[in-house]
LUMSE-536340 format. One record per residue (C-alpha): chain; residue number from 1; residue in one letter; y, z, x. Coordinates in nm, 4 decimals. Example, Ala and Ser with C-alpha at 12.3 -4.5 7.8 and 13.67 -1.06 7.14 Angstrom:
<pts>
{ch:A	i:1	aa:a	north:-0.4500	up:0.7800	east:1.2300}
{ch:A	i:2	aa:s	north:-0.1060	up:0.7140	east:1.3670}
</pts>
This chain:
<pts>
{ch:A	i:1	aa:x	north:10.1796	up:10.2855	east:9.2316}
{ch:A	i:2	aa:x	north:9.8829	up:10.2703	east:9.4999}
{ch:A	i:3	aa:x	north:9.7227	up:9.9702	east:9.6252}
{ch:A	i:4	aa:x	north:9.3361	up:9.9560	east:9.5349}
{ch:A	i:5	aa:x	north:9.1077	up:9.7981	east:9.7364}
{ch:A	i:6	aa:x	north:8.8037	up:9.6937	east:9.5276}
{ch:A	i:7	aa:x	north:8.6079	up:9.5156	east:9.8380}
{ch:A	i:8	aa:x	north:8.6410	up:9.8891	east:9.9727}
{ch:A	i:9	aa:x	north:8.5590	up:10.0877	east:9.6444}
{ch:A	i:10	aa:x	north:8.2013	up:9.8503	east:9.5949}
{ch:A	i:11	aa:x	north:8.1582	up:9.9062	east:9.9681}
{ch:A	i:12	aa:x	north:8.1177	up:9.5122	east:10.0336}
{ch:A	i:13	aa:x	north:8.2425	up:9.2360	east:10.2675}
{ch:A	i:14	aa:x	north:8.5498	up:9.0103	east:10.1235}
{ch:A	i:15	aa:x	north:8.3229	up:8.7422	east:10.1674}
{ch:A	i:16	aa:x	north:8.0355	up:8.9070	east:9.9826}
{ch:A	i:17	aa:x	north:7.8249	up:8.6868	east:9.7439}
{ch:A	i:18	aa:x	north:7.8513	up:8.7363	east:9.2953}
{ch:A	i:19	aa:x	north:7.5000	up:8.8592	east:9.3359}
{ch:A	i:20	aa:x	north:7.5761	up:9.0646	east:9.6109}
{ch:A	i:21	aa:x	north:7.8593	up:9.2587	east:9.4098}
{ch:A	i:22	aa:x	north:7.6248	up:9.2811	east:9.1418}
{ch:A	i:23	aa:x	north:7.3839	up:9.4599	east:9.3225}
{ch:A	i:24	aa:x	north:7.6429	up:9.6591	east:9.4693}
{ch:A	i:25	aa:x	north:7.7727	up:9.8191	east:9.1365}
{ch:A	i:26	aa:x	north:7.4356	up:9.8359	east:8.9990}
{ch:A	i:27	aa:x	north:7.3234	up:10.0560	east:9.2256}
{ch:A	i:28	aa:x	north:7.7228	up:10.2543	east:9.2578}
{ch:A	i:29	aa:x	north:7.7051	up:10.2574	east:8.8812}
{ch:A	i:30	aa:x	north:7.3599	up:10.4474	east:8.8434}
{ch:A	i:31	aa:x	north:7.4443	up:10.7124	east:9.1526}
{ch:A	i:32	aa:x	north:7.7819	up:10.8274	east:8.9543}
{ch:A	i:33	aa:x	north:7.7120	up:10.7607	east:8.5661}
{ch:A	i:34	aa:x	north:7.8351	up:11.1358	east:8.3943}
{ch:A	i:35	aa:x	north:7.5208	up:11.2029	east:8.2416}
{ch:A	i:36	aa:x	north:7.2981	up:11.1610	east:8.5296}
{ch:A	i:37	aa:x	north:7.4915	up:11.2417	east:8.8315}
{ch:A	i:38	aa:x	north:7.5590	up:11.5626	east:8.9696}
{ch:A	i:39	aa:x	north:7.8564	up:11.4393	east:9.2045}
{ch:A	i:40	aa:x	north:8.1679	up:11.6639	east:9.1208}
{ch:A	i:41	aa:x	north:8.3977	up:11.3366	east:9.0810}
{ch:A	i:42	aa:x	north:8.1428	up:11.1399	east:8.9316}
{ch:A	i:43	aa:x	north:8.3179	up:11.0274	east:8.6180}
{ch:A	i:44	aa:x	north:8.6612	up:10.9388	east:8.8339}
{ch:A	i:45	aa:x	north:8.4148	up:10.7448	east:9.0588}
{ch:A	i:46	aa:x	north:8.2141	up:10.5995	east:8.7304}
{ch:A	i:47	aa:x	north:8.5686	up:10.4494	east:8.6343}
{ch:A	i:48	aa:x	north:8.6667	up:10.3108	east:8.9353}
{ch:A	i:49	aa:x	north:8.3746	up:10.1669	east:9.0261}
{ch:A	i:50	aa:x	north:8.3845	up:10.0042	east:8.7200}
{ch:A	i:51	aa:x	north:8.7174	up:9.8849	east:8.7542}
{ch:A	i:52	aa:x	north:8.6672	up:9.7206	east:9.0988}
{ch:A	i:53	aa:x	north:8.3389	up:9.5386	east:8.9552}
{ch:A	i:54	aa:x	north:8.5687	up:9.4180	east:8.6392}
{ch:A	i:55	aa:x	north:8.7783	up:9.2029	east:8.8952}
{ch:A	i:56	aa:x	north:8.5503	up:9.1336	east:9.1353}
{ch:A	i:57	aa:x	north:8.2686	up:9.0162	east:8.8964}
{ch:A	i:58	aa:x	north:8.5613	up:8.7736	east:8.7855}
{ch:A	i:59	aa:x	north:8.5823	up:8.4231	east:8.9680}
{ch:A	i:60	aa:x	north:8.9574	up:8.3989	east:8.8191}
{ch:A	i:61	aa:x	north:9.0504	up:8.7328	east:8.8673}
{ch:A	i:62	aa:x	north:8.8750	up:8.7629	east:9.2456}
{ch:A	i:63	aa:x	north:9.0341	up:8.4621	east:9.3199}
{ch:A	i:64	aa:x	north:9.3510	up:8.5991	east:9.1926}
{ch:A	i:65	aa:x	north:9.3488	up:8.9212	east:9.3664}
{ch:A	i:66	aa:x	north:9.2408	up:8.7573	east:9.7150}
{ch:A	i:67	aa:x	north:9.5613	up:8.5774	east:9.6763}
{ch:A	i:68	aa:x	north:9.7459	up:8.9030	east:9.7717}
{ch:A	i:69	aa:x	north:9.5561	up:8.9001	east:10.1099}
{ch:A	i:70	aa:x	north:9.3494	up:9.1210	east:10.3147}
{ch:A	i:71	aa:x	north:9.6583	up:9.2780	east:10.4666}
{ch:A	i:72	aa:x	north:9.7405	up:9.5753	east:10.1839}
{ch:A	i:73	aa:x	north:9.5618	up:9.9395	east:10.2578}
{ch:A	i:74	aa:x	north:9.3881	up:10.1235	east:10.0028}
{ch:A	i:75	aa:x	north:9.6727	up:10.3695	east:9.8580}
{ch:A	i:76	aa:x	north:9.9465	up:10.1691	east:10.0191}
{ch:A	i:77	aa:x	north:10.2856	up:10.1751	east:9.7884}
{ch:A	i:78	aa:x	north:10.2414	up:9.8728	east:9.5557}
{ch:A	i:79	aa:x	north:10.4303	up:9.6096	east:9.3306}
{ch:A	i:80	aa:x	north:10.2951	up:9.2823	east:9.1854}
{ch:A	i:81	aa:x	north:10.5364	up:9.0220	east:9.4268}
{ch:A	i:82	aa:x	north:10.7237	up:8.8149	east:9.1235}
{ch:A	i:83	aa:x	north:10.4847	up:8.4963	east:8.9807}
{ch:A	i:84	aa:x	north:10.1643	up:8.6095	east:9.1979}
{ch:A	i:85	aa:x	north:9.9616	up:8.5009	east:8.9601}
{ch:A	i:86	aa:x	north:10.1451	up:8.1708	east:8.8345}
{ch:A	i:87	aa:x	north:9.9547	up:7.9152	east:8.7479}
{ch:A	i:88	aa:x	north:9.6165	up:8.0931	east:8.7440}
{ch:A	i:89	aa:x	north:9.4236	up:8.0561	east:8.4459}
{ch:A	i:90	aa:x	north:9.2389	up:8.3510	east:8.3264}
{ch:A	i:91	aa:x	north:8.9370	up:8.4049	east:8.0598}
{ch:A	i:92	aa:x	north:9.0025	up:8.6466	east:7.7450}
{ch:A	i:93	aa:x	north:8.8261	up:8.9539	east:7.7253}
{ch:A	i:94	aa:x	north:8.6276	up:9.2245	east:7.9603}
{ch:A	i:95	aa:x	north:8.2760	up:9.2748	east:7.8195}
{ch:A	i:96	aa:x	north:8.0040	up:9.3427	east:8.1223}
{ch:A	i:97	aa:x	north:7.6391	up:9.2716	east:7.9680}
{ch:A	i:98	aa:x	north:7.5038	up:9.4306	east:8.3002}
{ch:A	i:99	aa:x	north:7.3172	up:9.7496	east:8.1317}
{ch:A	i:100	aa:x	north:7.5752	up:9.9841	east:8.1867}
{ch:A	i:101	aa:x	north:7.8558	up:10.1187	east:7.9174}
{ch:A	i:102	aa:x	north:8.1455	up:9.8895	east:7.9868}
{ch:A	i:103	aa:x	north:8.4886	up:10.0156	east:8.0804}
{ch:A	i:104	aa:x	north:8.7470	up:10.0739	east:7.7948}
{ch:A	i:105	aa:x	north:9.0656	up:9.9559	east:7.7942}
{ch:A	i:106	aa:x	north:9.2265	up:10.3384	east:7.8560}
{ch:A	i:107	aa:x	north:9.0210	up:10.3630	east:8.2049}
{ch:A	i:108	aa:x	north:9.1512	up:10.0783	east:8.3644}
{ch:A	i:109	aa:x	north:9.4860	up:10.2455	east:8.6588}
{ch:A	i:110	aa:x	north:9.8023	up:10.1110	east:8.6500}
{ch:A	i:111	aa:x	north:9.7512	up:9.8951	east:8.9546}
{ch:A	i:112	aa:x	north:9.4930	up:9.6797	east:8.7323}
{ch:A	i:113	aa:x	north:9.7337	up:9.6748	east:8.4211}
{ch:A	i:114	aa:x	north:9.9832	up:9.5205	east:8.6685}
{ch:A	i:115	aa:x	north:9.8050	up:9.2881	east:8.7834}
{ch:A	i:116	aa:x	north:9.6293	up:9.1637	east:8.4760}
{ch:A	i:117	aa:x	north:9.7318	up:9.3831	east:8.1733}
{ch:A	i:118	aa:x	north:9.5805	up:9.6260	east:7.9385}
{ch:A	i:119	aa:x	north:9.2104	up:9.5617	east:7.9407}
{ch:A	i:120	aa:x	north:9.2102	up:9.2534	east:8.1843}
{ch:A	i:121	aa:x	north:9.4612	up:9.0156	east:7.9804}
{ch:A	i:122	aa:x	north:9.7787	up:9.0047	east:7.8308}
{ch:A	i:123	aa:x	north:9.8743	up:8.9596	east:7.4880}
{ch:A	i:124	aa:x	north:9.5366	up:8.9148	east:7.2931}
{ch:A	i:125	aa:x	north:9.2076	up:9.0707	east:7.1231}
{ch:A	i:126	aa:x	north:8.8417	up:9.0345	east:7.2308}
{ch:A	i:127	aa:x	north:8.7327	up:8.7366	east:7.4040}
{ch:A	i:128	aa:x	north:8.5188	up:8.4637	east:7.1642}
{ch:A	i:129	aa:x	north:8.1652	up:8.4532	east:7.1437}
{ch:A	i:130	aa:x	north:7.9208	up:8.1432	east:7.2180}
{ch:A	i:131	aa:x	north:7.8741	up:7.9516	east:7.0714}
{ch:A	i:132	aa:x	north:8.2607	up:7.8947	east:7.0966}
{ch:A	i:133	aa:x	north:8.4176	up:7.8765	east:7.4110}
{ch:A	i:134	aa:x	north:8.6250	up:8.2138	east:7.5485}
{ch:A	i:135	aa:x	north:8.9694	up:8.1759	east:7.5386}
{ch:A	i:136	aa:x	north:9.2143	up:8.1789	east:7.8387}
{ch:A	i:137	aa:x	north:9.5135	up:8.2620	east:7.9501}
{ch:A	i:138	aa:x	north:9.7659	up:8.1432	east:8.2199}
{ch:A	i:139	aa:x	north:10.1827	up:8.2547	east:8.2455}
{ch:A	i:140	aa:x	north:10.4573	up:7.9634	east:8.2106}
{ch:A	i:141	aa:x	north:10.7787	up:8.0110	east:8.3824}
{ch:A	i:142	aa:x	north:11.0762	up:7.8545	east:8.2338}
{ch:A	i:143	aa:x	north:11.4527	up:7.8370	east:8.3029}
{ch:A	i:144	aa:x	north:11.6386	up:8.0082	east:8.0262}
{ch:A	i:145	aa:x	north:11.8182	up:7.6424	east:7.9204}
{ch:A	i:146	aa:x	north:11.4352	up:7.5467	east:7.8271}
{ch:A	i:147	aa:x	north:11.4286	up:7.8406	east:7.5720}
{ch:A	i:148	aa:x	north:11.7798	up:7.7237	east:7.4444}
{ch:A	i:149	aa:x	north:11.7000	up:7.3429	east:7.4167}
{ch:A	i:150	aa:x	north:11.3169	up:7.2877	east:7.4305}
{ch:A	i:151	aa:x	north:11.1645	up:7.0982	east:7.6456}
{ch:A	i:152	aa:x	north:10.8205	up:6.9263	east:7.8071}
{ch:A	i:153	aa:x	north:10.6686	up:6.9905	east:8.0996}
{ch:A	i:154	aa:x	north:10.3787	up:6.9005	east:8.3096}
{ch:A	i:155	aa:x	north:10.1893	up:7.2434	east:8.4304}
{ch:A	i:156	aa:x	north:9.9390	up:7.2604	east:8.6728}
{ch:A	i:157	aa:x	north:9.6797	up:7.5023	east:8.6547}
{ch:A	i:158	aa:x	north:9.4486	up:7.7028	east:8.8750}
{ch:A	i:159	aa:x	north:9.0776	up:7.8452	east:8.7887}
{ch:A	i:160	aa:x	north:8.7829	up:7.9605	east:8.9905}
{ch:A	i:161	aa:x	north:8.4383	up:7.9188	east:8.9561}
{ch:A	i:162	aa:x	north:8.1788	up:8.0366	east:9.1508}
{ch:A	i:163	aa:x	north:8.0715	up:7.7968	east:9.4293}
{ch:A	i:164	aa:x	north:7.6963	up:7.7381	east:9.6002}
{ch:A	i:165	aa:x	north:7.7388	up:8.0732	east:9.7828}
{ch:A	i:166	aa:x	north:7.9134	up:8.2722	east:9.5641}
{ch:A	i:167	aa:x	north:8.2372	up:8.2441	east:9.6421}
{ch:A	i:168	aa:x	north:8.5068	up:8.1653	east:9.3855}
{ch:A	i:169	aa:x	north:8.6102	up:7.8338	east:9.4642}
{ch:A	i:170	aa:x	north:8.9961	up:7.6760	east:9.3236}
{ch:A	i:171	aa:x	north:8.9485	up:7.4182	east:9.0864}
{ch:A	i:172	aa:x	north:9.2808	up:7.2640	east:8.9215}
{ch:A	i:173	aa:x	north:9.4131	up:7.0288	east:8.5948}
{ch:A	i:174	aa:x	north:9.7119	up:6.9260	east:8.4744}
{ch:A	i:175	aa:x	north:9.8410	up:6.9383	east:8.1193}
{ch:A	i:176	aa:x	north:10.1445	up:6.8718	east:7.9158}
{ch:A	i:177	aa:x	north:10.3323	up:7.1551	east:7.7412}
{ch:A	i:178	aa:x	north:10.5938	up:7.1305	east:7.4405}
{ch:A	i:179	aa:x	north:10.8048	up:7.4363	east:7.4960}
{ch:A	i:180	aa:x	north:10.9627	up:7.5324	east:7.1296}
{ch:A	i:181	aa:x	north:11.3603	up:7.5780	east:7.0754}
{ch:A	i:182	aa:x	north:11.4121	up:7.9781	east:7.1367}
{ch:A	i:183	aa:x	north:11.1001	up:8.0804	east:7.2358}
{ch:A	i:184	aa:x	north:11.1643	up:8.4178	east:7.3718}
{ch:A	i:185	aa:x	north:11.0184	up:8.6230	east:7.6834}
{ch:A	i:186	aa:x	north:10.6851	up:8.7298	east:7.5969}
{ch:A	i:187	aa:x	north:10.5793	up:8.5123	east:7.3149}
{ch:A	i:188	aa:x	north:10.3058	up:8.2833	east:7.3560}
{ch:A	i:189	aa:x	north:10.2495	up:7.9201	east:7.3290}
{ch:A	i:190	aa:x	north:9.8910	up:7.8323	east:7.1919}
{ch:A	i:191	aa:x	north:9.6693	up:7.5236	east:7.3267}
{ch:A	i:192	aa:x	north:9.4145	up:7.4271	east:7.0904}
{ch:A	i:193	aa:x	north:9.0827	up:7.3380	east:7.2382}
{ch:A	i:194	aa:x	north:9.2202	up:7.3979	east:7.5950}
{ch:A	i:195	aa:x	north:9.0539	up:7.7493	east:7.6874}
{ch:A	i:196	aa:x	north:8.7047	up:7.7661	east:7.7944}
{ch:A	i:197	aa:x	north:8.4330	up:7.5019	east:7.7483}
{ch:A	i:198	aa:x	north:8.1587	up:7.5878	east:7.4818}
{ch:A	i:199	aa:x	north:7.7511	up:7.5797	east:7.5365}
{ch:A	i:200	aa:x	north:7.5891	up:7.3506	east:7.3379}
{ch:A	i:201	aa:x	north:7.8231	up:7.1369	east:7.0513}
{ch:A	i:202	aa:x	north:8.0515	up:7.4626	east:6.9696}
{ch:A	i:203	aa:x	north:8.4162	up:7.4291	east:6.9770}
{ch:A	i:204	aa:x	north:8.6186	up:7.5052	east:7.2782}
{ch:A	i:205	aa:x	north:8.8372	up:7.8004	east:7.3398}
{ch:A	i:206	aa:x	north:9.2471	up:7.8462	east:7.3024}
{ch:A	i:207	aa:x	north:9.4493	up:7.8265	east:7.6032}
{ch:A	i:208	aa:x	north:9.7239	up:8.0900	east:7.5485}
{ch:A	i:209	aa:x	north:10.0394	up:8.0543	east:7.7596}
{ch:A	i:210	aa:x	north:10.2421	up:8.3414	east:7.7948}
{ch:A	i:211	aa:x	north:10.6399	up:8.2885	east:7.8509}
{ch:A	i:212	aa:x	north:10.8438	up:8.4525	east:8.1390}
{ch:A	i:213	aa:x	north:11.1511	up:8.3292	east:8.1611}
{ch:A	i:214	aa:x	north:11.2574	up:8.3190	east:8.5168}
{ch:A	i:215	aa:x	north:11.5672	up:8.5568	east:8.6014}
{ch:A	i:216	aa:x	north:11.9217	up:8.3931	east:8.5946}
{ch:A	i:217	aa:x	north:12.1996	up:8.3652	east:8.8467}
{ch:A	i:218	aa:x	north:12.4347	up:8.4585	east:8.5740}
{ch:A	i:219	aa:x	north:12.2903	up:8.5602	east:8.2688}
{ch:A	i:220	aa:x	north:12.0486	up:8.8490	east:8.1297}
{ch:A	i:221	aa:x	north:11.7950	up:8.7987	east:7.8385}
{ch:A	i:222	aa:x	north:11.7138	up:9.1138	east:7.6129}
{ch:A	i:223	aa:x	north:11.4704	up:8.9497	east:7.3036}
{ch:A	i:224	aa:x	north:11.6856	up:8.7049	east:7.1554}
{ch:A	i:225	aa:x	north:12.0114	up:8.8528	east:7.2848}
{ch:A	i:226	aa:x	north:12.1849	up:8.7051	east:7.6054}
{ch:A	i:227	aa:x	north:12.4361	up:8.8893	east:7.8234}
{ch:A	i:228	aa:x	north:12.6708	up:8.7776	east:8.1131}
{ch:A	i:229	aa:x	north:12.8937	up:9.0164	east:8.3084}
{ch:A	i:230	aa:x	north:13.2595	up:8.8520	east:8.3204}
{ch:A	i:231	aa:x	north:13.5111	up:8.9747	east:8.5951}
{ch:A	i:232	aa:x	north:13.8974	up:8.9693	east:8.4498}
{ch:A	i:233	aa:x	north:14.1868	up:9.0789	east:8.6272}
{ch:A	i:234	aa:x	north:14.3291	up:9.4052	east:8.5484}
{ch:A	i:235	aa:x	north:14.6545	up:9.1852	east:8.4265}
{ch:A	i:236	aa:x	north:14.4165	up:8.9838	east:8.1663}
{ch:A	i:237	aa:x	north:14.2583	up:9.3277	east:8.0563}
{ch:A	i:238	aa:x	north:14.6050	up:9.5380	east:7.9537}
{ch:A	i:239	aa:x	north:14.7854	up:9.2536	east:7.8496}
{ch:A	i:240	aa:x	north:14.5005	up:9.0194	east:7.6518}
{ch:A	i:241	aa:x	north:14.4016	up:8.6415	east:7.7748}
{ch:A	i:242	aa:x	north:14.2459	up:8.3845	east:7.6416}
{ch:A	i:243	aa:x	north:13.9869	up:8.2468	east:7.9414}
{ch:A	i:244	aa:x	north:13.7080	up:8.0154	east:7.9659}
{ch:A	i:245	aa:x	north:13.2986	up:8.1319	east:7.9404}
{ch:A	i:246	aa:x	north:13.0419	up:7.9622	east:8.0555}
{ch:A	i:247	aa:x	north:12.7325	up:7.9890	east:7.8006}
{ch:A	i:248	aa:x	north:12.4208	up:7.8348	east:7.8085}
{ch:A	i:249	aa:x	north:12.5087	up:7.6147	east:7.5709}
{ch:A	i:250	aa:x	north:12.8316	up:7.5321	east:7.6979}
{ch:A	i:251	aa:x	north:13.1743	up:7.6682	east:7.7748}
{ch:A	i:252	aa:x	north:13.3548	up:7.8632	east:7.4899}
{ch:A	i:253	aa:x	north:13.7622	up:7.9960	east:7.4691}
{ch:A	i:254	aa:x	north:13.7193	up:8.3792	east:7.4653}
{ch:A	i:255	aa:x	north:14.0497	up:8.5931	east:7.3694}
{ch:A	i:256	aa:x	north:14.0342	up:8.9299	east:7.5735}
{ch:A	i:257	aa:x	north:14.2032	up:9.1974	east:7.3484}
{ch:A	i:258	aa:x	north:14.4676	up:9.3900	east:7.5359}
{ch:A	i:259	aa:x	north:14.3886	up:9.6907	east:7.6417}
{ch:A	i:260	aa:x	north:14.0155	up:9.6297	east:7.7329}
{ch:A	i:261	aa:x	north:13.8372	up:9.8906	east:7.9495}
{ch:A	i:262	aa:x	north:13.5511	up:9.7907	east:8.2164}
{ch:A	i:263	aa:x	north:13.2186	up:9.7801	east:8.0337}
{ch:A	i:264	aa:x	north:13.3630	up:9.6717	east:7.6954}
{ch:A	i:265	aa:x	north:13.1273	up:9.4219	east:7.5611}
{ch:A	i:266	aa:x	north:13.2686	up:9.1322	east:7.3047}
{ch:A	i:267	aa:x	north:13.0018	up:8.9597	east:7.1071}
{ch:A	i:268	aa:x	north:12.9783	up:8.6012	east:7.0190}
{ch:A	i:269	aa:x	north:12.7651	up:8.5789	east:6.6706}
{ch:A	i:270	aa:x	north:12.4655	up:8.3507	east:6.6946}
{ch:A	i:271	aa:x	north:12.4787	up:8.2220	east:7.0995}
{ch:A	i:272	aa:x	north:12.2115	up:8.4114	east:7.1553}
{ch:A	i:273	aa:x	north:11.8715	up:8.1755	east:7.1823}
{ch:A	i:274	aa:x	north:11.8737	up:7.9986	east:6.9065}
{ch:A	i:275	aa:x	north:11.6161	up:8.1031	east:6.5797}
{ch:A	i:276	aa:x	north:11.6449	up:8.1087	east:6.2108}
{ch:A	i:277	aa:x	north:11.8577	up:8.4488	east:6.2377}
{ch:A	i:278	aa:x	north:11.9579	up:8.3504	east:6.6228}
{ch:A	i:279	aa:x	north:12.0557	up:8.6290	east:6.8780}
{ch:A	i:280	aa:x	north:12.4151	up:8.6916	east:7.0159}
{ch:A	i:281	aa:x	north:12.5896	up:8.6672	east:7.3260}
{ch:A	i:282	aa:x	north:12.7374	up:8.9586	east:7.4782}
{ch:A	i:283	aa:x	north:13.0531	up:8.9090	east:7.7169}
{ch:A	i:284	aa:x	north:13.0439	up:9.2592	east:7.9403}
{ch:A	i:285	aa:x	north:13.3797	up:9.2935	east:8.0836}
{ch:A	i:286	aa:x	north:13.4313	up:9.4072	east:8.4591}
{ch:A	i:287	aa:x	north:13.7294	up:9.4126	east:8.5804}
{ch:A	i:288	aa:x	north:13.7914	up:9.3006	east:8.9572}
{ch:A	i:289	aa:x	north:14.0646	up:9.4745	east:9.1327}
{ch:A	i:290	aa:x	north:14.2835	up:9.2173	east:9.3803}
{ch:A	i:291	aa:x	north:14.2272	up:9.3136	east:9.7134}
{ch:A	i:292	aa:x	north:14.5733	up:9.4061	east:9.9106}
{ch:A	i:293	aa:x	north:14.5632	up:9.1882	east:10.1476}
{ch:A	i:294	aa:x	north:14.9441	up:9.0916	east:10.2116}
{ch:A	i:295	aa:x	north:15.2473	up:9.2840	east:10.1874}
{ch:A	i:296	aa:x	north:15.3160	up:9.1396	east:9.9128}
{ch:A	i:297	aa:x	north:15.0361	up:9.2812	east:9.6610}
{ch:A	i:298	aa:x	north:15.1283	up:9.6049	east:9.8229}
{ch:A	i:299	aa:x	north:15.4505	up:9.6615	east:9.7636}
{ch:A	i:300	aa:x	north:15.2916	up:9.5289	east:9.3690}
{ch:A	i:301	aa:x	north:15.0576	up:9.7855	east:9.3657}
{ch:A	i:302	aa:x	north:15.3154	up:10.0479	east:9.4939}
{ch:A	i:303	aa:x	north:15.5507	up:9.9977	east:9.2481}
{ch:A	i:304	aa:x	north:15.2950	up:9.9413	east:9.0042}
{ch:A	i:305	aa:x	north:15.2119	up:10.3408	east:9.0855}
{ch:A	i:306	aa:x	north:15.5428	up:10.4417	east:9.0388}
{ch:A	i:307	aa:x	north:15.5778	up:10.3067	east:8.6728}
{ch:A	i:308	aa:x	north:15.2358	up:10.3443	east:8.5599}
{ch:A	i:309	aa:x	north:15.2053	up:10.7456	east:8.5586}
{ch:A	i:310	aa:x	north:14.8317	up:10.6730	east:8.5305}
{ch:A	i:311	aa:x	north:14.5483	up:10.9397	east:8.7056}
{ch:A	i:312	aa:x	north:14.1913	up:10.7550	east:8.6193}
{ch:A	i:313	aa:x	north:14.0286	up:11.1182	east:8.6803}
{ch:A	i:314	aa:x	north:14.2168	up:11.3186	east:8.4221}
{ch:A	i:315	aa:x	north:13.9525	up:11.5232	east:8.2042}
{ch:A	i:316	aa:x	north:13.7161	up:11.5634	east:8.5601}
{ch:A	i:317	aa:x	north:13.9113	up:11.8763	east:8.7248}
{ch:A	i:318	aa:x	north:13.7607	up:12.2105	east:8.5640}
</pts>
């Protein structure tokens, strides 16, 4: 995926003022608009054009995208760096009011949908109207023992608005957060009356959070399902064992069945994240080969050669 430069595509300064942007794509948007230009890549142009000014019209998303820094070249290999955008709080919805045919959701490149999803936020439909207040959007990071448990935390959050010249300028608040038992990767936690403010006495927007649960040292999420890789000896796997497992909720007594090959997975019913029909948890078996490291283990493994009459490649010659 390419790096896009917007300040470069709407041929302006990184410091340039809103109304100077505006100008800028007003004047972009009329020379390559498909039905009046006669530029042979006018409707590519049209679309990115209209991409850049969808961010950089933004205060939230500008700010946002600045935060990757002025170091990146247009077309330069590109992935999001984990949590960029943490704790930035974005308005709902893409609509442009500047006289021109606003962008649809399909001509927005990849590099925008990884920064800020399909159509310039994740997860919901269009933005409110006044007079109700737009609703907004922000990620929450939480360990994986939050989703199991619950819990409450204090999040701060970051938005922009436009300062006396321009400029998007940080402005941040605090609030508390009651994170359900088992909420799962994805789903969203709604804020009543916590998106944006309304004009006028209308009601306020909805603050949607949207959950990422941050990666584990030894476990992997998949929806409600949890898995953790478990190294045995090759002893425990032919002959059976019965070992300890850590879980997130605690340990548990597993029993190995003998005979167990690398990659065998045992389930536990319901230790998944906990719901009304909770997940499982998957035990993957990998089994860890002793290093010979004394004479000892090699005269084992030697004479464990001798009476195994075992080739692991069998089946691969032709």
């Amino acid at each position: 995926m390419e790096y896009k430069d917007y300040y470069r595509i709407m041929g302006v300064e990184r410091d340039a003022s809103q109304a100077e942007i505006k100008r800028a794509y007003r004047k972009l948007a009329r020379k390559y608009h498909p039905d009046v230009s006669k530029e042979a890549n006018a409707e590519e142009r049209f679309k990115e054009v209209g991409e850049a000014y969808e961010v950089l019209k933004d205060a939230e998303k500008r700010a946002a995208y600045d935060q990757l820094g002025a170091n990146w070249q247009a077309g330069q290999d590109f992935h999001a760096p984990p949590g960029w955008d943490q704790g930035f709080e974005f308005r709902g919805g893409s609509s442009r009011g500047d006289g021109f045919s606003g962008a649809s959701a399909e001509d927005f490149s990849e590099f925008f949908e990884s920064l800020f999803g399909r159509g310039g936020f994740a997860g919901h439909g269009q933005s409110r109207q006044p007079p109700q207040g737009r609703d907004t959007h922000a990620r929450l990071v939480i360990d994986l023992e939050d989703a199991y448990e619950g819990a409450s935390r204090q999040l701060t959050l970051k938005h922009a608005e436009p300062g006396p010249d321009g400029r998007p300028q940080i402005q941040e608040r605090t609030l508390n957060v009651r994170i359900p038992k088992g909420i799962r990767q994805g789903q969203h936690i709604r804020l009543a009356g916590q998106g944006g403010a309304a004009s006028g006495n209308g009601k306020a927007g909805d603050l949607y959070l949207e959950v990422e649960i941050r990666p584990h040292a030894l476990y992997k999420v998949e929806g409600r399902d949890v898995y953790l890789d478990l190294p045995v000896t090759p002893w425990e796997a032919a002959l059976g064992a019965r070992v300890k497992v850590p879980t997130p909720s605690g340990k548990v007594d597993l029993k190995i069945p003998a005979d167990s090959k690398s990659g065998q997975k045992l389930r536990l019913k319901g230790r998944g994240l906990p719901a009304k029909q909770p997940g499982d948890f998957y035990v993957v078996l990998q089994i860890a080969v002793p290093p010979a490291t004394s004479d000892a283990v090699k005269d084992a493994y030697r004479e464990l050669e001798k009476v195994a009459d075992f080739n692991p490649r069998t089946g691969l010659e032709s």
